[in-house]
N, C-alpha and C positions, 0 to 999 in steps of 0.2 A: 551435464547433459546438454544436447545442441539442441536447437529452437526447431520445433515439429513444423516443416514448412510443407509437407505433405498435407495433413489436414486442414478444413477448415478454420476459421479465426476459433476461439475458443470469446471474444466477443468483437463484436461490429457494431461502432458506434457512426451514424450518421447526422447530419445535420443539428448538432445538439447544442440550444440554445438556455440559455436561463437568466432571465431580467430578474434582478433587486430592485421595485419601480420603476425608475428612470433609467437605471441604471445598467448596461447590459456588460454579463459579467463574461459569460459564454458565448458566442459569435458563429454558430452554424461549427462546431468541429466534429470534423470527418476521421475516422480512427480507426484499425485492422489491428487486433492485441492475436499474436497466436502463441499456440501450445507451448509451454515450457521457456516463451520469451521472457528476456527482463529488461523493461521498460523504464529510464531514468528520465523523469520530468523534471525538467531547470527555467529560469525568468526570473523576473523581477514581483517582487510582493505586489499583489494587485491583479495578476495578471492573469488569474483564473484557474492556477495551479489544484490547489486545493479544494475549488466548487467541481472541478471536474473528475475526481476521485469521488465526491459525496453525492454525484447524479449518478456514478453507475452504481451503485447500491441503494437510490434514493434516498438516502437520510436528506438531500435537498433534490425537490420534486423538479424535474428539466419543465422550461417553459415552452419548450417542441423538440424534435428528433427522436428520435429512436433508437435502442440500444438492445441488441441481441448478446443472449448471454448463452453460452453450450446450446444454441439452437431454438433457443426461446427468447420472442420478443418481451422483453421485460419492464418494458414501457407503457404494456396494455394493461387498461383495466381489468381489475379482478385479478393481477397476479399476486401469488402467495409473499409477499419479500421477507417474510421470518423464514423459508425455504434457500430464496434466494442467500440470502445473506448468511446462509450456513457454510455455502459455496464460495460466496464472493469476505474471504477473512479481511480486518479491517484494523489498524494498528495509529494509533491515532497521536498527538504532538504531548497532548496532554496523556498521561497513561490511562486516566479513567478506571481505577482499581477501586474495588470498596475496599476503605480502611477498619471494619472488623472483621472480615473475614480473614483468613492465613492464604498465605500465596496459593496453594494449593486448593483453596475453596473458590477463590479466585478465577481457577482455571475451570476446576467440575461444575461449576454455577449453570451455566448455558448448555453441559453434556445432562446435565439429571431436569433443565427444565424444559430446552429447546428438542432434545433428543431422546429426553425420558429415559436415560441409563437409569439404572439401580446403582447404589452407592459405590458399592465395592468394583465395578467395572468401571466407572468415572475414574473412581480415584487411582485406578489402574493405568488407565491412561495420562492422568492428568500428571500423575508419577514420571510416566515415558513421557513426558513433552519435556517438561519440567525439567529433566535430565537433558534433553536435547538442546536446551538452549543454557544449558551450564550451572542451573540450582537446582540440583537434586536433592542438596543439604538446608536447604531455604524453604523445604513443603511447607514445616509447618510455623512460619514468620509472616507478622503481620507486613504490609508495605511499608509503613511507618519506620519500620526496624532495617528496610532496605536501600538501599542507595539509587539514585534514579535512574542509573543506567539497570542495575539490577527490577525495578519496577519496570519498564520500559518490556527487558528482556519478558517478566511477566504479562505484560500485554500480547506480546509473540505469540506466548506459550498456549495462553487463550485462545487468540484466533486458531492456532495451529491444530487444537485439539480438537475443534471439529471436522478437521480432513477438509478445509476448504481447495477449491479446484486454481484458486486465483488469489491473490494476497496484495491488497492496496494498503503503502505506506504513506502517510502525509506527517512530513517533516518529523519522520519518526526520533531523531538526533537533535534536534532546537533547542529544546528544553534542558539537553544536558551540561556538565561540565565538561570542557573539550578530554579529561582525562578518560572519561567513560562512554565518550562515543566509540570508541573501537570494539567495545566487548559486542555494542549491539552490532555493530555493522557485521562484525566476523559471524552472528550469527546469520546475517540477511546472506553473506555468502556463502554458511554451510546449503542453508534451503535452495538456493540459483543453483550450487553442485546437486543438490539432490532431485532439480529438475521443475522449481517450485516457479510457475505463472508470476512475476510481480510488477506491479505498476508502483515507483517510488517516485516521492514529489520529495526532493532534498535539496541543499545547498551543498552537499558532498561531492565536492566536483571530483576531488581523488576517485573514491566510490562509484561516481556516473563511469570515468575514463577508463575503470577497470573492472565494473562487474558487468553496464550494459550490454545487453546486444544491441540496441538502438536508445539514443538521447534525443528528447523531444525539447527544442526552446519554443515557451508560450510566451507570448507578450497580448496585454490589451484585447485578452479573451479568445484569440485565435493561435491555432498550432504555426510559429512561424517557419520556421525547419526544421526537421528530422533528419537523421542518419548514423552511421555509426558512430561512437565516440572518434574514432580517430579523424572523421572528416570534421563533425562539430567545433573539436578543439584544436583540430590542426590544417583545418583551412574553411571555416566556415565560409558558405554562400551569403548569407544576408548581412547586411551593414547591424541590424538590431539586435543581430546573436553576436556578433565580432564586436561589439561596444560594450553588452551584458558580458562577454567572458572577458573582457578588459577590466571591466570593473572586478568581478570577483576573483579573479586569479593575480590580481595584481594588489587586492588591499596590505 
């Protein structure tokens, strides 16, 4: 599905800063994410990749700017973010599964407590995600028993089931053994085909060049270029992004 360039951003980030002490990690970034885009963030470790995924859902609080989310500034005090963050799915490096529950309890956990389903319509759904991202024979396995692209794939299935509007990955692929990054990635591109919002922080440069609509290089807390993959990688503007893609297309 093509990138809704009719409506409004789906979010607007301005000026969005966040110090660690001394330390400033985020530098004023200005951001336009629209309908059904998908967003590949690339840089070097340090570079604020990852602080900028966990301000727009606030799991880390911005130290200023602003971030409109579906038309709600979601920066102000007093907003609900157990609401938000049903909208904004979040798939993170580490998988963050509890290891006694089964994959499948795994996924209904946040539909019977965040959504208040009844059992048997959770597990209904959590059935159809489950299936959607390739373990529909996996319900009922603990993590432990599954492999960690398969875990991984469960954290998906998680976010997925609450019908988020927007889907942030950070370094969803890190963690794994290079054999098993492909099961997850081909599911990050069933959802792109099905028209899924995502913001991904990866080193999957293959991945950036052929699922984005737009590739963001961050360097030292600021957005330093944008554009399509095919300009990013095949004729960057800046000396910072033309050095960064030297270095990892060439290890």
């Amino acid at each position: 599905m093509s990138v809704d360039r009719a409506s409004p951003p789906i979010l607007t980030i301005r000026g969005l800063t966040k110090h660690f002490g001394k330390l400033d990690v985020l530098k004023g970034v200005d951001l336009d994410v629209l309908r059904r885009e998908v967003i590949v963030v690339i840089g070097p470790s340090g570079s604020g990749k990852s602080t900028l995924l966990r301000c727009l859902n606030r799991l880390e609080e911005p130290s200023a700017g602003t971030i409109m989310f579906d038309g709600r500034t979601i920066t102000d005090p007093g907003v609900d973010m157990n609401k938000v963050r049903k909208d904004i799915g979040m798939v993170f490096q580490s998988f963050n599964l509890y290891p006694h529950l089964t994959a499948l309890d795994n996924v209904t956990l946040a539909l019977r407590r965040v959504l208040g389903m009844d059992k048997a319509a959770a597990e209904a759904r959590g059935r159809a995600v489950l299936a959607e991202v390739g373990l529909a024979e996996k319900a009922a396995v603990h993590p432990g028993q599954l492999s960690g692209g398969q875990q991984q794939r469960v954290g998906i299935a998680r976010a997925l089931a609450l019908e988020p509007k927007v889907m942030l990955f950070d370094e969803p692929t890190s963690a794994l053994d290079p054999e098993l990054v492909g099961g997850v990635l081909d599911v990050m591109r069933r959802m792109r085909e099905r028209g899924m919002t995502m913001l991904v922080v990866t080193h999957e440069m293959g991945f950036a060049r052929e699922a984005a609509d737009r590739v963001i290089f961050m360097d030292e807390g600021e957005i330093v270029e944008q554009g399509p993959p095919a300009q990013i990688f095949g004729a960057p503007q800046h000396k910072r992004t033309a050095s960064f893609l030297a270095r990892v297309l060439h290890r």
